[in-house]
N, C-alpha and C positions, 0 to 999 in steps of 0.2 A: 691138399695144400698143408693142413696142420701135422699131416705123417711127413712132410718133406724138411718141415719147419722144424717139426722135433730131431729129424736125424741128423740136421746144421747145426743145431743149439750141442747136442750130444758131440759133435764130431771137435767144432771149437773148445769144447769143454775139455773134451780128451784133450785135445794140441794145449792148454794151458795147462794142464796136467801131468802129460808127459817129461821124465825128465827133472822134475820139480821147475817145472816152466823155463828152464833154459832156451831151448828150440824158441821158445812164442817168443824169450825177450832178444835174442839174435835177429830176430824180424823186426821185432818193433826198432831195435839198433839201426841197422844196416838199412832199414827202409827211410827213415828220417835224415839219416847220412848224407844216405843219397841224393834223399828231398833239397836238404840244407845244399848240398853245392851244385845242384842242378841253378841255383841262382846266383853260384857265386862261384862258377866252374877257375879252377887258378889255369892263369891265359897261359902259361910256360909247357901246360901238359892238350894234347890233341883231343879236344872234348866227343866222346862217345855219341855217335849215332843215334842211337835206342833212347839217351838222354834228350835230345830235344824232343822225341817224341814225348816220352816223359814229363818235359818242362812244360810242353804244350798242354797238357790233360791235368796238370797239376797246379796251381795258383802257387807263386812263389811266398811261402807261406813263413821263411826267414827274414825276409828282407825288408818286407815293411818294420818290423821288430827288430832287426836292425840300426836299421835309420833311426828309428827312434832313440836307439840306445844311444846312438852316435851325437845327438843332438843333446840329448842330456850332460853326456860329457861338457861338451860346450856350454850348455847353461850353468852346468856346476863351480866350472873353469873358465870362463869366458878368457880372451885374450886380452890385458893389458895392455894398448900402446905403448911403447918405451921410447919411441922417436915419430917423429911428424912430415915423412919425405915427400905426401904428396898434398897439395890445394883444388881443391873443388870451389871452381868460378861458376856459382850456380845463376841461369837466368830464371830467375824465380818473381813470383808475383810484383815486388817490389818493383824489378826489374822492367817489366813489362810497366804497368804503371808509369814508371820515369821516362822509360825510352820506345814504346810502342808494342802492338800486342806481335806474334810471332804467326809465319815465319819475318823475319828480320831483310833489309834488304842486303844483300852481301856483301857489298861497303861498309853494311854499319860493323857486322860480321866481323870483319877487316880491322875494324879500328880496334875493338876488344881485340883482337889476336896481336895487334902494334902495340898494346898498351900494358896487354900480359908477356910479350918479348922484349921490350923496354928492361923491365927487370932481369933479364937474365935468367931465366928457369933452364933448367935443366930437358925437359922437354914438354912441350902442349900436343895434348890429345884431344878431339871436339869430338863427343859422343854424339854427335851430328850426321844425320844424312842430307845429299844434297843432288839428288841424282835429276833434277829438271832446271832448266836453263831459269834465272832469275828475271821476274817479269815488269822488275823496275827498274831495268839497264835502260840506259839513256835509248841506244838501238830499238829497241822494242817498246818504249814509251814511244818513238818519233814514229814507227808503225802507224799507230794506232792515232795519231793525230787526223786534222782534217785537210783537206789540201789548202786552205786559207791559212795555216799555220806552216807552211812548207820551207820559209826560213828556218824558222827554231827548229825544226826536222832534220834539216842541215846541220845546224849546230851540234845537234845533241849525235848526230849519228859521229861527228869527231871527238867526242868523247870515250872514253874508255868503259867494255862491259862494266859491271860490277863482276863478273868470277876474273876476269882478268886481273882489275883492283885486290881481290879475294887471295886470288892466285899467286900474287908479287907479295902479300903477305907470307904467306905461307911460305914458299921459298925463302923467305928473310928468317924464317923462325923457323926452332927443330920442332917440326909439325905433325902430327898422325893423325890421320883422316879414320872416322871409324866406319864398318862397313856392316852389314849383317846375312847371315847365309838362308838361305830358304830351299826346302825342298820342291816348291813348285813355284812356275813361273807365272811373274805379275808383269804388269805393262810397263814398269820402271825397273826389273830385276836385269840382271846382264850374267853372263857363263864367263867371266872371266873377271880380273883383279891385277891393276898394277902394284903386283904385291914385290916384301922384299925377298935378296935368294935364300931359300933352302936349303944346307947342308947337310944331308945325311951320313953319319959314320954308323955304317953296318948297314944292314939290311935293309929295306923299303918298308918301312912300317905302315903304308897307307891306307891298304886293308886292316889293320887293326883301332883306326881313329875313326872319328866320327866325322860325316863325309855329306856332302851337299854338291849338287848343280846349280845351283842359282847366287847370284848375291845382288843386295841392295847397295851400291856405293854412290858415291857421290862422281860428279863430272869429270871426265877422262882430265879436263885441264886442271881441276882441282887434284887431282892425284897424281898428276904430272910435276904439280911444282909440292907436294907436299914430299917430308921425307920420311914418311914412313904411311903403309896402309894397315889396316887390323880389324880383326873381327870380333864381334862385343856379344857372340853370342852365349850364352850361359847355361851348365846344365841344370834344369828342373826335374826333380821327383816330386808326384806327389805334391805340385806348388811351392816347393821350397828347394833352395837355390841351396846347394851344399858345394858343388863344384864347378872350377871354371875351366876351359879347355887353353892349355897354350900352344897347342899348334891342331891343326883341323885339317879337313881335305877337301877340297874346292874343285870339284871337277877330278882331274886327273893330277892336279898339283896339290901340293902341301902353302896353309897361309898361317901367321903368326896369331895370336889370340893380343887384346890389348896390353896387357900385362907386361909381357915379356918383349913385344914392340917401344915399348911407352923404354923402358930399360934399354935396348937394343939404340934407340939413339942417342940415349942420356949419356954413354958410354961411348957412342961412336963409334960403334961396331957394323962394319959391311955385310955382315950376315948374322942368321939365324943359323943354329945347331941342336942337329935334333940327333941324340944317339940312341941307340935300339940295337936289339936283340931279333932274337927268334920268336920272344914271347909279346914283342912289340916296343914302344917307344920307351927308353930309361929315361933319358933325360931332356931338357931343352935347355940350351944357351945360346949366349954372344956373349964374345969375345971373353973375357975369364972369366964370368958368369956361366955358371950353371946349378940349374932347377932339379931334382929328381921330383918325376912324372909316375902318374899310375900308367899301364902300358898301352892305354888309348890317347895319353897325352893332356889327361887332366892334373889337376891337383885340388885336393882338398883345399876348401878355404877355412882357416883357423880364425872365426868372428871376434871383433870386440863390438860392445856395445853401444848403438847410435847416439847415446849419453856420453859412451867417450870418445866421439869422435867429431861433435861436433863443432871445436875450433875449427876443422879442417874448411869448412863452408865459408865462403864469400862473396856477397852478392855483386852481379855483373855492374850493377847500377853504381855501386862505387866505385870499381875498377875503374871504368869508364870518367867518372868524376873526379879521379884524381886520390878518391880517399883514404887509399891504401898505402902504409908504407914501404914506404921505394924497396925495400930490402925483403917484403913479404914471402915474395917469388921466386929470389935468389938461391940456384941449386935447386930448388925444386919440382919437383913431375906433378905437374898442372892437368887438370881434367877441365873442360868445361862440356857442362851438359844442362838440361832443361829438368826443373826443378818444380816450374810454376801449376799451378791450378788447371788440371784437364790436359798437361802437355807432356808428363814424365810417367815414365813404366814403372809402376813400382814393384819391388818383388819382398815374400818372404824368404827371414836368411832360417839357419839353422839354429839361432836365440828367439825363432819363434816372431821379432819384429820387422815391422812393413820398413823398408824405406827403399830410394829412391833408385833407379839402376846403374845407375852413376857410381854410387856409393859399393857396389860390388864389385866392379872396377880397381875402384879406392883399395877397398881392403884384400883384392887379390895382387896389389903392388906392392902394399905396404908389408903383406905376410910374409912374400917371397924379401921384400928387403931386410925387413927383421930375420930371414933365416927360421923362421916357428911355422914351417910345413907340420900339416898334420900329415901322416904318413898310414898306409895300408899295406904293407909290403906280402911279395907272394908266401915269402917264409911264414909271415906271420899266419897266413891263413892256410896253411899245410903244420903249422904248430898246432892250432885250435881244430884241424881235424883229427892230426894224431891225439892227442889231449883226449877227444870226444871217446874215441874208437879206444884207449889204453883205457880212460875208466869205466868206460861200458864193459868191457868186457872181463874189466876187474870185478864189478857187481855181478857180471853174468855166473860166475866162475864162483866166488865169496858169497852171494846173499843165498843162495839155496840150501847152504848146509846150515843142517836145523839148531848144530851146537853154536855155529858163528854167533859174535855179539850184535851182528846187524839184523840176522835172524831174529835173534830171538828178541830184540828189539821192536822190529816190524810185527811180530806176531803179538807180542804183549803188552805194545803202549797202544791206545787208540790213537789214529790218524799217524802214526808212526811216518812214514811212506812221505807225507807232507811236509815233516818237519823236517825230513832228513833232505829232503830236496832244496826248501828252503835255504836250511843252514850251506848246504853246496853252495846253493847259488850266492851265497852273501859273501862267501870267501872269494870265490872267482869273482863278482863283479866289483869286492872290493882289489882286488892282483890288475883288472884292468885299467881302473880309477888309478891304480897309480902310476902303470905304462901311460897312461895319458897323458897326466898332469906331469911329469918328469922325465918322459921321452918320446911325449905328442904322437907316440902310436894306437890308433884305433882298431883296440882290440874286441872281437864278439864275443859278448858273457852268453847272448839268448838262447844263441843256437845249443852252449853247453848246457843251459837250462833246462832248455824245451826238452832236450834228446834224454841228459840223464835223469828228467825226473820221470819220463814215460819208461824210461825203461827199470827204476826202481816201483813207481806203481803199477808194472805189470806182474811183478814180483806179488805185490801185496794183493792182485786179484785173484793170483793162481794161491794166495795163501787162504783166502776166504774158500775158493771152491775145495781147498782140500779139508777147511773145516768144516763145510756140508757135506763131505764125503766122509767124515770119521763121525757126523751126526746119525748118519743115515743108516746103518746096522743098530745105533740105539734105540731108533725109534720102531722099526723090524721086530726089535725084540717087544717094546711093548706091547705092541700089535698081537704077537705071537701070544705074549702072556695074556692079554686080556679076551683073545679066543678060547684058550685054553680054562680061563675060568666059567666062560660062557656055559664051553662043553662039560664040565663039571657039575652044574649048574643044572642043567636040562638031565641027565644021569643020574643027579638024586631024586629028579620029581619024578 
């Protein structure tokens, strides 16, 4: 085992040796290359076979490192509001308290949606599911009576459901029902969604979006009289929420993401427009609106911080009360959703804080209205592979020769190898700092990092072993000399 041991140790030694390490750092290149975009393969080109296997046996070992970088951007930069388009009608603790604990009966429901359309908003979304029949309609209270009450059984059965009540609101008001998708099925999920239509210009992009059989909605007659449907689902890495989907695939149809719904009636637009390529979804619109899309039909969300976004909150219990001014709601895209104690999802954004899911919603409206898309685009990530692959193989070509000043750099400062990778990286991650903050593109420093500092400290190990090999005839000789005087030695006695 130790004679097998030695002639790997020997063999590797030569491969870093040969060449003046050229060969070893072409591997060490091309093999992290390939790592790096086995994660982050660009959708426009037909991804190689051999690579999923690859992907498989390999942890994507950019992309956590990525994320991170991306998110710092955002903490460095965070987004300033410049305008206030949308109101979060939160039913929050307070709320409950005033007017009872949840769920709600769907009258009362009603009258918050009569009281937030009274103002004129531009449109109400209820991040609300409602998918079983309400158990405090008059009908189903008179059920459940005794037959000595069988008047008031009467009476109450001529009254009106409460989703009917529900239902006639909604129809009065530009309404969106939210919905959520599920990959497996629960006793309340359904395979289908009265959703809005779909326009496709180009291709069927629906194999390239993210895709579910099941969805949680609310009551066929609640989505019958509402004017729009949508789904709230959100992409999570890693627990943290960086992207939201506006258009998604539902079975064998394509359905709108709240976002781009919530705008789609604000506008008054008859359809959804999703336009695509080969490489999948470019855009989504209505009517002269439109979004560019990553080509699964996401978009980055560009955070501000829940410190400044907090005007946008107002509790249901005042709405309800009257306490708000009349003009609050006006033009505005209304969210209501559950805020209170034990009753809201919360999520981590990419600034690192908790809040409410509501609030995600919010700032994927508000992003897209302000126009401040963070953006990923394919070019840019076929920039930063040619970038990776042209200075790699500029150092592969430049650092071996022993006159160059990187040479001789590497060989005569200590830690040479470190610093030079460093100062790299401080220039490229400061070139992306400023594609960010000035044209919101989220560009990768790590993967430049990772790749060319492995392949300049490959340089610097193949320079150590060739200093052990110009050591290694010195020490030969002494060896030789002090036999030599041994044998001298034994000769005169």
């Amino acid at each position: 085992m130790k004679r097998y041991l030695n002639t790997g140790l020997i063999f590797i030694r030569s491969m870093l040796r040969a060449r003046k390490g050229r060969p070893w750092a072409l591997v060490v290149l091309f093999t992290l290359v390939l790592l790096d975009l086995c994660g982050e393969w660009p959708t426009n080109v037909s991804r190689p076979a051999f690579l999923n296997t690859f992907n498989g046996v390999l942890p994507d070992a950019f992309g956590s490192a990525r994320q991170l970088l991306f998110d710092h951007y955002q903490r460095r930069f965070p987004r300033v509001p410049t305008t206030q388009p949308v109101i979060v009608v939160e039913i929050d603790d307070k709320t409950l308290e005033a007017v009872g604990q949840w769920p709600w009966p769907r009258n009362r429901l009603a009258t918050l949606v009569d009281a937030i359309a009274a103002q004129k908003p531009l449109a109400i979304g209820l991040d609300i599911y409602m998918p079983e029949l309400d158990q405090t309609s008059p009908a189903t209270v008179a059920d459940n009576l005794p037959p000595s009450a069988a008047d008031i059984a009467t009476q109450l059965r001529t009254l009106p459901s409460h989703e009917r009540i529900l239902a006639t609101s909604l129809r009065a008001a530009p309404s969106v029902l939210g919905a959520a998708a599920f990959d497996h099925a629960t006793s309340t999920t359904s395979t289908d969604l009265l959703s809005t239509p779909i326009l496709v210009h180009g291709p069927d992009p629906l194999g390239k979006m993210q895709r579910f059989q099941y969805v949680l909605a609310s009551l066929s007659e609640l989505q019958g009289a509402a004017h729009g449907q949508a789904m709230l689902n959100v992409a999570q890495e890693q627990g943290t929420v960086r992207r939201v989907p506006l258009i998604m695939g539902l079975g064998d149809k394509m359905v709108p993401g709240l976002p781009i719904e919530m705008l789609r009636v604000a506008i008054g637009a008859p359809a959804v427009d999703v336009y695509a390529d080969e490489s999948g979804v470019q855009a989504v619109g209505a009517g002269d609106l439109r979004v560019p899309t990553q080509p699964d039909g996401d978009i980055w969300l560009y955070f501000a911080s829940i410190q400044a976004t907090q005007q946008r909150y107002v509790s249901a219990s005042d709405v309800l009360q009257g306490r708000i001014s009349a003009t609050r709601f006006r033009n505005k895209l209304v969210l209501v959703g559950l805020t209170g104690t034990g009753l809201t999802d919360t999520r981590t954004t990419a600034l690192g804080e908790l809040v409410p899911g509501i609030e995600i919603q919010a700032q994927g409206i508000e992003t897209i209205y302000e126009g401040r898309l963070l953006r990923r685009p394919i070019w840019l990530q076929w920039a930063e592979i040619g970038f990776i692959v042209a200075f790699g193989l500029l150092f592969v070509w430049y650092v071996p020769h022993s006159d160059s000043r990187i040479a001789v750099f590497i060989n005569t400062v200590p830690k040479a190898s470190a610093l030079l990778g460093l100062s790299l990286n401080l220039l490229i991650l400061s070139v992306c700092m400023v594609l960010f903050k000035y044209f919101n593109l989220l560009a990768d420093a790590t993967s430049a990092f990772i790749i060319l500092f492995a392949v300049i400290g490959s340089f610097f190990s193949t320079s150590v072993l060739a200093q052990e090999t110009r050591n290694q005839p010195d020490d030969a000789e002494a060896h030789t000399s002090e036999d030599d005087v041994r044998t001298g030695s034994n000769a005169a006695e």
